[in-house]
N, C-alpha and C positions, 0 to 999 in steps of 0.2 A: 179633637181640637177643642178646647176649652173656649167660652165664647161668655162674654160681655153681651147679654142682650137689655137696650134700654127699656122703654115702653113705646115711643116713638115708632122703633123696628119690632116690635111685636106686635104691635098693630098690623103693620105688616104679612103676619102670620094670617092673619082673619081676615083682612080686608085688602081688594085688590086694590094696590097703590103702584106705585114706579119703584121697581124692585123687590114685588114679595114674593116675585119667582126663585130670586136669589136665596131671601131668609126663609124660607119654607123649606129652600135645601139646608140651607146651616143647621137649622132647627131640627132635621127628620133625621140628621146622625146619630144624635145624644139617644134621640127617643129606638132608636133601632136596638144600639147600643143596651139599653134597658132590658130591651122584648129578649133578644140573645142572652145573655144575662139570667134571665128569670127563666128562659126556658132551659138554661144547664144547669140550673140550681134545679129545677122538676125534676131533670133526668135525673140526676145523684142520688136525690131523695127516693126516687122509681125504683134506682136500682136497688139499693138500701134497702129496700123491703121487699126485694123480689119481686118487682112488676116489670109489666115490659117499657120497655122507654115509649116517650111521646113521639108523634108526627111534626113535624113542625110544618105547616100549613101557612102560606105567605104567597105575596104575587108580586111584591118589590124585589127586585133583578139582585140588587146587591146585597139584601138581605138573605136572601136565597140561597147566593154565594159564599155568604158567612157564616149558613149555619149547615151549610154540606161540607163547606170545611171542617166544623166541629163535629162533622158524624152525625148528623143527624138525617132519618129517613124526611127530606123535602117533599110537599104537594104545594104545586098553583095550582090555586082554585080556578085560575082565568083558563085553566085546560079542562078541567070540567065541565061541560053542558048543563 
């Protein structure tokens, strides 16, 4: 979802105010978006020249989610010791 952020609610981002629970969620979609994104442009180019694909390593639930859907071998690190 495409989003309008002022500077007002970006502040928000960084500083706890009344509602920067909310904009930190609107905010961490785009950026997830990105990281998925750039880890399938990796894999491509991996494969491209005969390597092995990357891990995608992440401990956000729904990120995790999105990039098992794209096939990718997932670790959380929060299962890690």
């Amino acid at each position: 979802m495409p989003a309008y952020v002022d500077t007002s609610a970006l502040v928000k981002r960084y500083v706890a105010e009344v509602d920067s629970a909310w904009v930190r969620r609107l905010l961490a979609h785009p950026a997830q978006a990105v990281y998925l994104a750039c880890a399938l442009t990796i894999r491509r180019i991996t494969q491209e020249q005969g390597l092995p694909p990357p891990s995608f390593v992440v401990a956000d639930t729904a990120l995790r989610a999105a990039a098992t859907a794209e096939g990718f071998v997932v670790e959380n690190p929060l299962q890690h010791p």
